[in-house]
C-alpha positions in Angstrom: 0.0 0.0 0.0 1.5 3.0 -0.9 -1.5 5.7 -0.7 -5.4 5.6 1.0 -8.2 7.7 0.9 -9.0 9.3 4.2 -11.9 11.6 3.0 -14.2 12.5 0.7 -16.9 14.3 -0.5 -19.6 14.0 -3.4 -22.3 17.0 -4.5 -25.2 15.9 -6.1 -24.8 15.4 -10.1 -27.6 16.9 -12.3 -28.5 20.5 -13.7 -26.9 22.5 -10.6 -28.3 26.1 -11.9 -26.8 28.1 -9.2 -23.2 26.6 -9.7 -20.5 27.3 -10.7 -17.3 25.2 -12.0 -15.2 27.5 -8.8 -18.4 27.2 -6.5 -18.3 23.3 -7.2 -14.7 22.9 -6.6 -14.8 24.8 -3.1 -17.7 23.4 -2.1 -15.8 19.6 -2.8 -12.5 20.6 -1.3 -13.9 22.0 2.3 -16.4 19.1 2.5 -13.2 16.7 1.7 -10.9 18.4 4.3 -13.6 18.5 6.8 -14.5 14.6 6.0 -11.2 13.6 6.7 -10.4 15.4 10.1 -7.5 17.7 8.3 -7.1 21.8 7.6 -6.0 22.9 4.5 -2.4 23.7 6.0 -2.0 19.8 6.2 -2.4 19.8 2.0 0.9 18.9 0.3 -0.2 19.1 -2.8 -3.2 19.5 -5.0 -4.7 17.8 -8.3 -7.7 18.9 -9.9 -9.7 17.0 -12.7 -10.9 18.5 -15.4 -11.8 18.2 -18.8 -13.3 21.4 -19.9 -13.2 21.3 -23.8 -15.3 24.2 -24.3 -18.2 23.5 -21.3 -16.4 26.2 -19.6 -14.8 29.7 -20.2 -12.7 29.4 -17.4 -9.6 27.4 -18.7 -6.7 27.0 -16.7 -8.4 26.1 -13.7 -6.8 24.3 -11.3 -6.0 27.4 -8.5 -9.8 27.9 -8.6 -8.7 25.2 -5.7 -7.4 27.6 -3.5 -10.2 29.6 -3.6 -11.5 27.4 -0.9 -9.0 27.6 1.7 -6.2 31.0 2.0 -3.8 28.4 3.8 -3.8 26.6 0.2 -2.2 29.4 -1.0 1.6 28.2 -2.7 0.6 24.4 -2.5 1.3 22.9 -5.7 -1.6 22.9 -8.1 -1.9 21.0 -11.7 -4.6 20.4 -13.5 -4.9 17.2 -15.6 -7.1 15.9 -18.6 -7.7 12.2 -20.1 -11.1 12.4 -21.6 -13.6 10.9 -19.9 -10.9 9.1 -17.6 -10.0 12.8 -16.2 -10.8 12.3 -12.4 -9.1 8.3 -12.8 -6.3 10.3 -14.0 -6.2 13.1 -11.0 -6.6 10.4 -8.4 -3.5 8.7 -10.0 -1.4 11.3 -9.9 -2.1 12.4 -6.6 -1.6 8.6 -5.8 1.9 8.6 -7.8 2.8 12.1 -5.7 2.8 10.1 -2.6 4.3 7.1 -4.0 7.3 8.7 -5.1 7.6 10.8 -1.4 6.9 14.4 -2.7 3.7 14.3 -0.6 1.9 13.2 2.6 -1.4 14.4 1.8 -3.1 15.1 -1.6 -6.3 17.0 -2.2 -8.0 15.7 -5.4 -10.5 17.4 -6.9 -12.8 16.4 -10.3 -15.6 19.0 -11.8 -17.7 19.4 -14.5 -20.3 21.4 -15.8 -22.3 20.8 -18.7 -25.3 21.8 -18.6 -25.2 25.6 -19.5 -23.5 24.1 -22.6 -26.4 24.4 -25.5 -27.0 21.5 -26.6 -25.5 21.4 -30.2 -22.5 22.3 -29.0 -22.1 19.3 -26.7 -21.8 16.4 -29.0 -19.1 19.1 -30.8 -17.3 19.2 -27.6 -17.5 15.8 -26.5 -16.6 14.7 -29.9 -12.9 16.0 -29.2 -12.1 12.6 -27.3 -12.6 10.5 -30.4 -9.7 10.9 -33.2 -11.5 13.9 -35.5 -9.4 13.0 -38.5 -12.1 9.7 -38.4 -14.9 10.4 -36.2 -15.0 14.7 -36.5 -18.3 14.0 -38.3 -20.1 11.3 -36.6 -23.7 12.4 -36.5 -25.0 12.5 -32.6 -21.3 13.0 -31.7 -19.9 10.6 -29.1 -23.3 8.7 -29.0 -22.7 8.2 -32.5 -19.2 6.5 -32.0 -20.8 4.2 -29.3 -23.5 3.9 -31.8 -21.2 2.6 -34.8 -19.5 0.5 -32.0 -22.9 -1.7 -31.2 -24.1 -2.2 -34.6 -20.8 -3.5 -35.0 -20.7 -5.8 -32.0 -24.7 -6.8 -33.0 -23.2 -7.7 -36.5 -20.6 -10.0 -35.0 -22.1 -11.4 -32.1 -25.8 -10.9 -32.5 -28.8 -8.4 -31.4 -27.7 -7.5 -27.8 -30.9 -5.3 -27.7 -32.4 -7.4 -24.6 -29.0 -7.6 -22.7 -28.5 -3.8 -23.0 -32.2 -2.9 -21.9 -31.5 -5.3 -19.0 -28.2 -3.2 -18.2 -29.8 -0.3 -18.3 -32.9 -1.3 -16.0 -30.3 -2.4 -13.8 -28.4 1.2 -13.0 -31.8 2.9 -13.3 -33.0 0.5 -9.9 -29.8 0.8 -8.2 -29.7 4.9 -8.5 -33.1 5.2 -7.0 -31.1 4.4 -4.1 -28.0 6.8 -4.9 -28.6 10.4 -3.1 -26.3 11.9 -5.2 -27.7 10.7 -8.8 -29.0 13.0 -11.3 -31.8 10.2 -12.3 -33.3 8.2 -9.3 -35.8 6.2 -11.3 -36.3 2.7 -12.0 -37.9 2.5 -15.5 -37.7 -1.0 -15.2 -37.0 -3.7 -18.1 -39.6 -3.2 -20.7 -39.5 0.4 -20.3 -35.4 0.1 -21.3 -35.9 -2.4 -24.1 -38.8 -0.8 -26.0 -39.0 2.1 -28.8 -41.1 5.0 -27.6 -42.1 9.0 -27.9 -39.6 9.1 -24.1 -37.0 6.6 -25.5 -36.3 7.1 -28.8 -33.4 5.6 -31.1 -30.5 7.8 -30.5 -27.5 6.2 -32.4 -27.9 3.1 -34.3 -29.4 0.5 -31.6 -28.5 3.1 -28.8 -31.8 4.4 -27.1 -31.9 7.1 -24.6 -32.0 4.8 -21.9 -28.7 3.5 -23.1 -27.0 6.8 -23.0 -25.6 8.4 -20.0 -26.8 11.6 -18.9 -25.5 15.1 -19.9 -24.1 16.2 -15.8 -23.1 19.0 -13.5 -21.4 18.0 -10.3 -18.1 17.5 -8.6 -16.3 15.1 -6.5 -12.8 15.0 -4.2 -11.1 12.8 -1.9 -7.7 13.4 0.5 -5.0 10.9 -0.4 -2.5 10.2 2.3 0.6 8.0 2.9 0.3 4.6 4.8 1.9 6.6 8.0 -0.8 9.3 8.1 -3.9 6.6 7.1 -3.0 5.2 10.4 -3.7 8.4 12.4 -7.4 8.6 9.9 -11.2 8.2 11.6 -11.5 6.0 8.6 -9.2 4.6 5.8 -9.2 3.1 2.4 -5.8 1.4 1.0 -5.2 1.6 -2.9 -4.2 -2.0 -2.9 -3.2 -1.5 -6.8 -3.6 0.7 -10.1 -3.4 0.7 -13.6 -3.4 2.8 -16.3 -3.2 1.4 -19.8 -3.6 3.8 -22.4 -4.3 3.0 -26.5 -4.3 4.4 -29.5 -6.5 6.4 -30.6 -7.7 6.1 -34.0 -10.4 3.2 -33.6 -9.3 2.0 -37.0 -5.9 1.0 -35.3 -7.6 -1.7 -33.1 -10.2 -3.8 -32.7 -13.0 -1.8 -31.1 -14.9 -4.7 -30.0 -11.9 -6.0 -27.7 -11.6 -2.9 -25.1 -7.9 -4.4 -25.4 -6.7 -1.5 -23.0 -9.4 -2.4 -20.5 -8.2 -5.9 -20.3 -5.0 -5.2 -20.1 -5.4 -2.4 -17.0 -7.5 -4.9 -15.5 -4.4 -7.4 -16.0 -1.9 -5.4 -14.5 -4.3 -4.4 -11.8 -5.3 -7.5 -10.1 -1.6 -9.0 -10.3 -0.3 -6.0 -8.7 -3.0 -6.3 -5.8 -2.2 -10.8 -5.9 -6.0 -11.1 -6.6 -8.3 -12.6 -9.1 -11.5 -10.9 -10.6 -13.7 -13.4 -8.5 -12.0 -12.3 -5.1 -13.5 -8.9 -6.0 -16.9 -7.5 -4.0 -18.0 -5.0 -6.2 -16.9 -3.3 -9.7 -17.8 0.8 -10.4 -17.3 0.5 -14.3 -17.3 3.0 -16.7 -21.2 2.6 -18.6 -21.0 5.9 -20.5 -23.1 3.6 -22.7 -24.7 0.6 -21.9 -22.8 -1.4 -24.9 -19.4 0.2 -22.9 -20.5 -1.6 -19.8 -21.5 -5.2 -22.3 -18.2 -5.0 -24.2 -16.1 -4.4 -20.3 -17.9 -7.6 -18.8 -15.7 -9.0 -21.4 -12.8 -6.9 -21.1 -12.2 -7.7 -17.4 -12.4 -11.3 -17.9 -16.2 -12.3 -16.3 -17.0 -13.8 -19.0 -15.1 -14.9 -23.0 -15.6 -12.6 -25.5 -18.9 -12.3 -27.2 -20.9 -13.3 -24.3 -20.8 -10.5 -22.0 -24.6 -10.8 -22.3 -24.8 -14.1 -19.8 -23.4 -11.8 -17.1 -26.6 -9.6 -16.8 -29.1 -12.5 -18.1 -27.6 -14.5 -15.7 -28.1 -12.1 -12.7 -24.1 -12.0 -12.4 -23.4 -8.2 -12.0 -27.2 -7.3 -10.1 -26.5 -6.4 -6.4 -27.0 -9.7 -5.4 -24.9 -11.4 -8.0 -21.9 -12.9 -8.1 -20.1 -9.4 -9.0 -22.5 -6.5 -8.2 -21.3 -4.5 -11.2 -22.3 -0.4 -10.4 -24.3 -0.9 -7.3 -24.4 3.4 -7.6 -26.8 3.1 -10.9 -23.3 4.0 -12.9 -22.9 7.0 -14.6 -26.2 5.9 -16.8 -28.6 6.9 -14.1 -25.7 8.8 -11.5 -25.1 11.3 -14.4 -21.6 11.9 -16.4 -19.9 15.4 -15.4 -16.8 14.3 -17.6 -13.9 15.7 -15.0 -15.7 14.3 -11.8 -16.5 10.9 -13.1 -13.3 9.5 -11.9 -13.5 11.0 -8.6 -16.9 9.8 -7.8 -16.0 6.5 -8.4 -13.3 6.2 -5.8 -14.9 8.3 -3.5 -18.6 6.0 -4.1 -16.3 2.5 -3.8 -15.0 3.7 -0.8 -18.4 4.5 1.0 -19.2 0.9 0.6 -15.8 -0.5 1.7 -16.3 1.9 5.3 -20.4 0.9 5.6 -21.4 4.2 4.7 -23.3 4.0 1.3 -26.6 3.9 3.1 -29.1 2.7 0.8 -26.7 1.6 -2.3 -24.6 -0.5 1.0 -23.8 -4.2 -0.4 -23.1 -6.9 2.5 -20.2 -6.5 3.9 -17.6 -6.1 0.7 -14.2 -5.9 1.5 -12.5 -5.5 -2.4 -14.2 -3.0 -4.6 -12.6 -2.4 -8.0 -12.9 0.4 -10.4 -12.5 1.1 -13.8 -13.2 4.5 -15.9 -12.5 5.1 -19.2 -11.5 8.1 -21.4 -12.6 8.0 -24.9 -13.7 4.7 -26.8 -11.5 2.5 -24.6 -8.3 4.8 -25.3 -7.4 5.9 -22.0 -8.0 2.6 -19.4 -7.9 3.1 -15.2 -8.4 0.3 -13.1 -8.3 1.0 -9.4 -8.7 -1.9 -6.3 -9.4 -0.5 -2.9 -9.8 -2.1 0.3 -10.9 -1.1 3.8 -8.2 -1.1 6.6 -10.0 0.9 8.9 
């Protein structure tokens, strides 16, 4: 164990009207500092997720951080950016910071906000994490590459229609339970699988329900070394991490492989000296529900092409084998690109301490994590586990 979370701290993700991308950020990094029992004087260093791409005027953002706090004044800042992987890729750092002894303590912050974005300009903006030289065009922007991606897995393996519809039903029932969700509803199966005036075809066999929400919201946790975890109310070791990043023209690899998933996942459970099955519970990255299909595979719960038996089978609902996105995933928590990251470590670890309320599993004691930037071009995999 090199680095643990100590603290964290979650707003709710949705259409946050009276925020701001600084008013998110402070709000986050007070609540995080309070939640793990530190002032801001104990901060070594800070990292803040996000993405931006044109959702916000404000560029260069990451001192908006010390707006929350004047004793965060001359700490080390940075900003960082990997797509969709953005707040993966802050918690990393921060994690690599400790690792390498230039830091005790690590405030990580991940924000987004999207919704004051019209809504042409979205797809435009979200578009920037495929390769434009191939995918610039694609009509319904990153929908549309996710879109291209199933008709091409339906073509190969077969109409997934009734596994996606029962992936999406899934998230929707476990984020009724999620405070923090942007869509606590449960539409239930047959809502998910059918055409209709509220769930229309969006790109090729993607309906809305299959397409995660357009999000406002931010998430941060306070990373600390294995000496100052054991002086914590609460900790949660990093047993291992993985970062395997891709190519990123789609035309380079086989799309249908998530190659960099598997291979972070690889790298992942070997550094932690476990095995998928020993895992509790898995956060993954459903931007779409084919993403979450094709990562079944990816990770190894089941061979390729029949990531379908793991939700027909019952496999990743709460009381399967692998509870896969016991939050509702970012298809009913909502997708504020630079916080996605974040709220997964920060979710994973309010099961591992007990505190999830509603969305608690049964005692887990592994949770793993994986978030993804782009189509399966920037690949995280975290595994955490509770050691007090």
């Amino acid at each position: 164990m090199t680095a643990s979370i100590g603290g964290w701290a979650h707003t709710p993700f949705g259409k946050l009207d009276t925020e701001t991308v600084e008013s998110l950020v402070v709000r986050v990094a007070n609540e995080a500092l309070a939640d793990a029992g530190i002032s801001a004087g104990d901060v070594d260093e800070i990292v803040l997720g996000h993405f931006n791409a044109g959702f916000s005027p404000q560029d260069f953002t990451a001192s908006l951080v010390l707006q929350a706090d004047p004793a965060l004044r001359f700490k080390p800042a940075t900003r960082v950016e990997n797509a969709c992987a953005t707040g993966s890729a802050a918690v990393h750092q921060g994690i690599r910071a400790i690792a390498a002894g230039a830091a005790k303590i690590v405030l990580v912050v991940g924000v987004e906000q999207m919704t004051r974005t019209p809504p042409a300009e979205i797809g435009k903006y979200l578009l920037r994490a495929s390769y434009l030289p191939e995918d610039g065009d694609t009509p319904g922007g990153f929908a549309g590459v996710f879109g291209k991606i199933a008709q091409s897995y339906f073509q190969k393996y077969g109409d997934q229609s009734d596994a996606l519809a029962m992936i999406a039903a899934k998230n929707h029932k476990n984020g009724v339970a999620n405070p923090y969700a942007q869509m606590r509803k449960d539409f239930g199966y047959d809502f998910c699988r059918s055409e209709s005036e509220k769930n229309p075809f969006v790109a090729g066999p993607l309906k809305r329900t299959d397409c995660s929400l357009v999000s406002d919201g931010a998430a941060a946790l306070v990373l600390t070394d294995a000496e100052t975890a054991k002086t914590m109310g609460k900790a949660v070791s990093i047993r291992a991490t993985a970062h395997a990043q891709d190519f990123l023209p789609m035309s380079k690899r086989d799309i249908l492989q998530f190659e960099g998933c598997t291979v972070a996942w690889q790298r992942a459970l070997a550094s932690a000296g476990v095995q998928l099955s020993d895992l509790s519970f898995v956060e993954t990255h459903d931007c779409f529900t084919v993403a979450e299909l094709i990562e079944y595979e990816a990770m190894g719960l089941t061979p390729r092409g029949q990531g379908a038996r793991a939700i027909k089978e019952g496999w990743t609902q709460k009381d399967g084998k692998l509870p896969v996105n016991p939050s509702g995933g970012l298809k009913s928590k909502g997708h504020p690109i630079g916080a996605t990251g974040v709220s997964m470590h920060a979710l994973t670890s309010m099961q591992l301490c007990g505190k999830a309320g509603d969305m608690q599993l049964r005692d887990p004691k592994l949770g793993g994590i994986f978030n993804m930037g782009g189509a399966a071009v920037a690949n995280y995999v975290s595994i955490l586990e509770r050691i007090r």
